[in-house]
RORODO-44094 format. One record per residue (C-alpha): residue in one letter; x, y, z. Coordinates in steps of 0.05 Angstrom, whole numbers, plus 5000, padded with zeros to 4 digits. Layout:
% residues N
@r->a, x->X, y->Y, z->Z
...
END
This chain:
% residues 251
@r->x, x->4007, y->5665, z->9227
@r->x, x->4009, y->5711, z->9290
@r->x, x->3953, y->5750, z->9305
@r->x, x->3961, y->5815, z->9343
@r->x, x->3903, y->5833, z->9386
@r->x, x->3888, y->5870, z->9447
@r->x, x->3872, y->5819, z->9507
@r->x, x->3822, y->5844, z->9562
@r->x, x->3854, y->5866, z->9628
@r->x, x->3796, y->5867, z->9681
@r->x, x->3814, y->5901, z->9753
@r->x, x->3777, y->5885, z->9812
@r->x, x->3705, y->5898, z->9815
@r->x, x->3696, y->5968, z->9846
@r->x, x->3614, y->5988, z->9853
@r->x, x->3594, y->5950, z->9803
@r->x, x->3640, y->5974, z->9755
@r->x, x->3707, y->5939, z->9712
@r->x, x->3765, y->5967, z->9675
@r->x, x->3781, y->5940, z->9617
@r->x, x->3840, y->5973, z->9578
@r->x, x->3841, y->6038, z->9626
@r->x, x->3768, y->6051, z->9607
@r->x, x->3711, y->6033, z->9665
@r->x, x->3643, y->5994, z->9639
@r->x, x->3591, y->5970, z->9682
@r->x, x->3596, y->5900, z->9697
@r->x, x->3558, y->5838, z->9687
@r->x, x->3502, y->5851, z->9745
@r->x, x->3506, y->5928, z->9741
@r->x, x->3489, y->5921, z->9669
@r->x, x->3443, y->5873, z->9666
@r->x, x->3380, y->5893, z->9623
@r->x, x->3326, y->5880, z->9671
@r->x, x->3375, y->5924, z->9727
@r->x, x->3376, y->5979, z->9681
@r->x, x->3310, y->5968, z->9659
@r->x, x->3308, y->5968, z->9574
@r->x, x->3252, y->5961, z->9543
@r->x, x->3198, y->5950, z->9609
@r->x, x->3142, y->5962, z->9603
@r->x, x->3081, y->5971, z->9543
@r->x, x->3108, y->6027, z->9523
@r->x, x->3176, y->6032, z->9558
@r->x, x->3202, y->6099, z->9575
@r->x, x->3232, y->6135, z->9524
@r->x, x->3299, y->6133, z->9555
@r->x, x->3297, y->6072, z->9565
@r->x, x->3273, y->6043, z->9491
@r->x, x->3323, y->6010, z->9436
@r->x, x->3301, y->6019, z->9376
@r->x, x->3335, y->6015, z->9303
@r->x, x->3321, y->6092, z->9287
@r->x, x->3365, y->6110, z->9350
@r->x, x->3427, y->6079, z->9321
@r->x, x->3454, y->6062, z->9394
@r->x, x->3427, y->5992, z->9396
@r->x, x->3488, y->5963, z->9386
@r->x, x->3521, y->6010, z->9445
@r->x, x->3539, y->5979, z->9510
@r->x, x->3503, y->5968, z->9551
@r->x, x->3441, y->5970, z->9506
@r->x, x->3469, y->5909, z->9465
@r->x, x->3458, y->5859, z->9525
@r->x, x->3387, y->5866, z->9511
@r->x, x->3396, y->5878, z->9435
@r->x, x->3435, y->5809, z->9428
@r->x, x->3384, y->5772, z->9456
@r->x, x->3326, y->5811, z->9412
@r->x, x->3363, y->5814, z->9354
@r->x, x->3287, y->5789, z->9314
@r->x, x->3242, y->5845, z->9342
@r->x, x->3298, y->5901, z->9310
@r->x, x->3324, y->5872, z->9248
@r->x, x->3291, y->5820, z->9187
@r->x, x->3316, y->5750, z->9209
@r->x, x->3302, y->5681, z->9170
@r->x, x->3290, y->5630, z->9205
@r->x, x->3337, y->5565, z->9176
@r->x, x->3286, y->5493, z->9179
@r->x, x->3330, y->5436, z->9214
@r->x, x->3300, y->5384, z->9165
@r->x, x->3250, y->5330, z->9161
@r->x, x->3288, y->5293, z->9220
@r->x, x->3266, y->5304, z->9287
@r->x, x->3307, y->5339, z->9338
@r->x, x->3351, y->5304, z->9388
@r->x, x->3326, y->5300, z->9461
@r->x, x->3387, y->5311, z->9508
@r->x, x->3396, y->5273, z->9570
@r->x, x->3414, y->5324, z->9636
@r->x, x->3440, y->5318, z->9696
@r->x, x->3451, y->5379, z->9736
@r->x, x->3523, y->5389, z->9762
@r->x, x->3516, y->5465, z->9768
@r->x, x->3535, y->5473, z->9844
@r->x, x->3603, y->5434, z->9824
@r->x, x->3609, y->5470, z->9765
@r->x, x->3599, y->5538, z->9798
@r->x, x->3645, y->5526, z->9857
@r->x, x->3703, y->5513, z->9811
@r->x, x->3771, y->5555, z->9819
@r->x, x->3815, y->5578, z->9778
@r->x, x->3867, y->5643, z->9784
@r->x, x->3860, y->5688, z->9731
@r->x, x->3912, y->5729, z->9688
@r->x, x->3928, y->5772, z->9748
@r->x, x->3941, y->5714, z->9798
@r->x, x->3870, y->5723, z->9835
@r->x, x->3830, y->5665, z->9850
@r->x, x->3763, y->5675, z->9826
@r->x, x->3705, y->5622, z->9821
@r->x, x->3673, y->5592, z->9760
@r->x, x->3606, y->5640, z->9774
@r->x, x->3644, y->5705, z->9778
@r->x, x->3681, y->5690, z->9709
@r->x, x->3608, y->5687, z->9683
@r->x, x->3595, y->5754, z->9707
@r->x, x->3661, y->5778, z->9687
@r->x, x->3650, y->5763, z->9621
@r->x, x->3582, y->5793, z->9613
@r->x, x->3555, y->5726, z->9591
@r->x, x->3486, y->5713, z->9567
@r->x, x->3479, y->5642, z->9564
@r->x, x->3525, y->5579, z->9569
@r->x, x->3514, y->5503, z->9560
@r->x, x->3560, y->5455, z->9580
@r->x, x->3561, y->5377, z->9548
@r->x, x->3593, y->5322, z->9577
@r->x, x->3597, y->5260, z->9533
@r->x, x->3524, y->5289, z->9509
@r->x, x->3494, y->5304, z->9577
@r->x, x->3476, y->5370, z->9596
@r->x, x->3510, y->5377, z->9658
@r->x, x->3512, y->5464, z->9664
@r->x, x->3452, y->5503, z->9635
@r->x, x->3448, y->5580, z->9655
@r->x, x->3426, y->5646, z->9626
@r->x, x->3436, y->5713, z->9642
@r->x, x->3397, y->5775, z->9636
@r->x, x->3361, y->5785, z->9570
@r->x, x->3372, y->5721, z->9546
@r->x, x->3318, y->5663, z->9568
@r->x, x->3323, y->5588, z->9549
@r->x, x->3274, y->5592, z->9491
@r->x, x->3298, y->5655, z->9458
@r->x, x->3355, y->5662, z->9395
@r->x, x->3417, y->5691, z->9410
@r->x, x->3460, y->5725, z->9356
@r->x, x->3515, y->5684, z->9345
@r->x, x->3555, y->5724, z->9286
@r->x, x->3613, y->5701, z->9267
@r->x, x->3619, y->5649, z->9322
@r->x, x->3573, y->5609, z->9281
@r->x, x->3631, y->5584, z->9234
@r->x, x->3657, y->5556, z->9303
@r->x, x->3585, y->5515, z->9314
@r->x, x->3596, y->5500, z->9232
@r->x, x->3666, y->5470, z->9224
@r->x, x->3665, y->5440, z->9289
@r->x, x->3605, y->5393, z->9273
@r->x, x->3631, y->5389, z->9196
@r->x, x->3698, y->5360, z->9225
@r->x, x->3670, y->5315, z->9264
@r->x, x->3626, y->5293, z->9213
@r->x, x->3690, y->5272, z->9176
@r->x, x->3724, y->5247, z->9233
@r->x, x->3670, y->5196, z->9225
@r->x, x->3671, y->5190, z->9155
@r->x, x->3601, y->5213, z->9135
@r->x, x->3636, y->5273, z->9100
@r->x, x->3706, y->5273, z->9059
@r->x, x->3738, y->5344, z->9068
@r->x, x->3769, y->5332, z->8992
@r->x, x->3709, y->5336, z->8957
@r->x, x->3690, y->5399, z->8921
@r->x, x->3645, y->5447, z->8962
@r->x, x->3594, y->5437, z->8910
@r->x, x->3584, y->5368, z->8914
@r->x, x->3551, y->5380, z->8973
@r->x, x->3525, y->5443, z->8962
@r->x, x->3503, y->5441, z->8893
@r->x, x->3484, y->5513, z->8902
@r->x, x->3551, y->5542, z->8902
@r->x, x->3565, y->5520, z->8823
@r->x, x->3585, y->5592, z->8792
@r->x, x->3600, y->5626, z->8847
@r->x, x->3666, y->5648, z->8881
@r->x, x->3662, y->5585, z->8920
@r->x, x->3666, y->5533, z->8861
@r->x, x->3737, y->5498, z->8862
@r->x, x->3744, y->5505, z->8934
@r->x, x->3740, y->5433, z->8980
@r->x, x->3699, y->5424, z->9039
@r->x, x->3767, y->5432, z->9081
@r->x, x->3786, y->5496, z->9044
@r->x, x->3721, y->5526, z->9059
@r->x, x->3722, y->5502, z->9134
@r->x, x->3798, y->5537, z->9144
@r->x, x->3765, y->5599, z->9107
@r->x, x->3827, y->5592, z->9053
@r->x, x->3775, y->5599, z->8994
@r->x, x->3812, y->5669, z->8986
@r->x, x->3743, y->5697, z->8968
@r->x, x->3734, y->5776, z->8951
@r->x, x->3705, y->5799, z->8999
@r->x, x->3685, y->5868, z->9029
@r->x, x->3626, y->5890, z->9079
@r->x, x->3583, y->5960, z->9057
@r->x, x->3552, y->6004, z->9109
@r->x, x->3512, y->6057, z->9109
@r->x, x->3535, y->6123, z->9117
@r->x, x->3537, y->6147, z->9180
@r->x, x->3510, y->6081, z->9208
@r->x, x->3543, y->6071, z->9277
@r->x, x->3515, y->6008, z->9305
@r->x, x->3536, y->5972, z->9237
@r->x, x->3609, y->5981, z->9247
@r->x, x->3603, y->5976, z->9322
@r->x, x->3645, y->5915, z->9345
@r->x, x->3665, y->5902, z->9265
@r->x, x->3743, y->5910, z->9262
@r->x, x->3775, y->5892, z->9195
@r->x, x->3835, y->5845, z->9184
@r->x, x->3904, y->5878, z->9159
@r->x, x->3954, y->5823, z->9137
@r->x, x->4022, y->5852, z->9136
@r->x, x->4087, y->5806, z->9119
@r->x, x->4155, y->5833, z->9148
@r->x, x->4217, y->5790, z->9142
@r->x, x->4184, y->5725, z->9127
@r->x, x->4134, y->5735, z->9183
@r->x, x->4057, y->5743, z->9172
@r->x, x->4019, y->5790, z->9221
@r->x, x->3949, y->5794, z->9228
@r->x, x->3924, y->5861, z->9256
@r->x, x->3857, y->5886, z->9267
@r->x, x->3845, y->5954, z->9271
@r->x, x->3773, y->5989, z->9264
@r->x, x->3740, y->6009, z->9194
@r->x, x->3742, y->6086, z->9212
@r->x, x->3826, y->6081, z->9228
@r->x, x->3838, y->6043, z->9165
@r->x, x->3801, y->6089, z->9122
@r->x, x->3839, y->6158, z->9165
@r->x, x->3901, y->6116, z->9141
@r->x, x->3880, y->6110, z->9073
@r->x, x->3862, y->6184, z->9062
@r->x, x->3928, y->6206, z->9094
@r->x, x->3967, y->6162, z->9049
@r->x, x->3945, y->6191, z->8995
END
């Protein structure tokens, strides 16, 4: 399958600003929370509150400080981890190497392992080796003992611990989803195997409702189009508002 999707293209830093795609946006520093200074303060300014009833806490640059305090705007449920305790991971700090790394970039620059961060507009990272942590930073909303929304990168956290568990044999990817999820019996994911369900092939109906008028909920959300043309399967992802102007002209 070949996916078609837009890839960043960032130009050189110019007051704080980045291009990406022809269009400028603050970048990581300039738009750092605390820098622009959301939600200081008991109250904070009015301009400078995100709030739910605004319907622009989803907007950049709001949404650096939004992702990071995703629990004081929307219901959340917290998930138990079990009777087991939690691990205790051993560290030891490599972050001066780590930083000083080089690397050149899609444009042939040489840029350092730091900048990238910044680049990115990243909020957090951890970096493992052989189950130390070696690399432990966060970035402006974000602090060490606060959630961060995850989304849909949480099926990366889930099927990459799921496959290792069968690597190792304590799980067997044939076995009906249900077996170990005895939940799931008559619903849309009975029949499916542990495997089909981590490479999302469970073929599922699926769709996602939002309000009317509800800009932050579709901010970000892009909707898969598969298309097959000579054989080929393409994967394109355009944005909920083009598919449905497509729809409506169609008809």
């Amino acid at each position: 399958m070949t996916e078609i999707e837009s890839c960043p293209s960032f130009a050189e830093a110019n007051a704080g600003v980045l291009e990406f795609e022809g269009v400028e946006y603050l970048d990581g520093r300039t738009s750092d929370p605390r820098e622009l200074g959301w939600m200081l303060g008991a109250p904070p300014a009015l301009d400078k509150r995100i709030t739910v009833e605004s319907d622009t806490y989803f907007d950049f640059p709001q949404n650096r400080w939004s992702l990071s305090h995703i629990r004081e705007l929307l219901p959340t449920v917290n998930v138990w981890r079990g009777q087991s305790p939690s691990s205790r991971l051993k560290r030891s700090d490599r972050s001066k190497e780590i930083d000083a790394l080089t690397f050149r970039d899609a444009h042939g620059r040489s840029r350092r392992f730091e900048e990238a961060l910044f680049d990115t507009y990243t909020d957090g990272i951890v970096v493992l080796h052989n189950g130390t942590i070696v690399y432990e930073r966060y970035f402006g909303a974000l602090k060490e003992h606060l959630p961060h929304s995850c989304y849909s990168v949480t099926k990366s956290y889930a099927g990459t611990l799921a496959a290792a568990l069968v690597h190792e044999g304590v799980l067997n990817g044939s076995r009906p989803i249900t077996h170990y999820i005895s939940e799931l019996r008559g619903t849309g994911w009975e029949g499916a195997t542990l495997r089909q369900v981590m490479d999302m092939h469970t073929s599922l109906a699926h769709t996602e409702e939002y309000l009317p008028g509800d800009r932050s909920s579709v901010c970000g959300v892009s909707t898969p189009l598969i298309l097959r043309c000579n054989g080929q399967v393409y994967r394109l992802r355009m944005s909920r508002e083009l598919i449905e102007e497509s729809l409506t002209s169609s008809l």
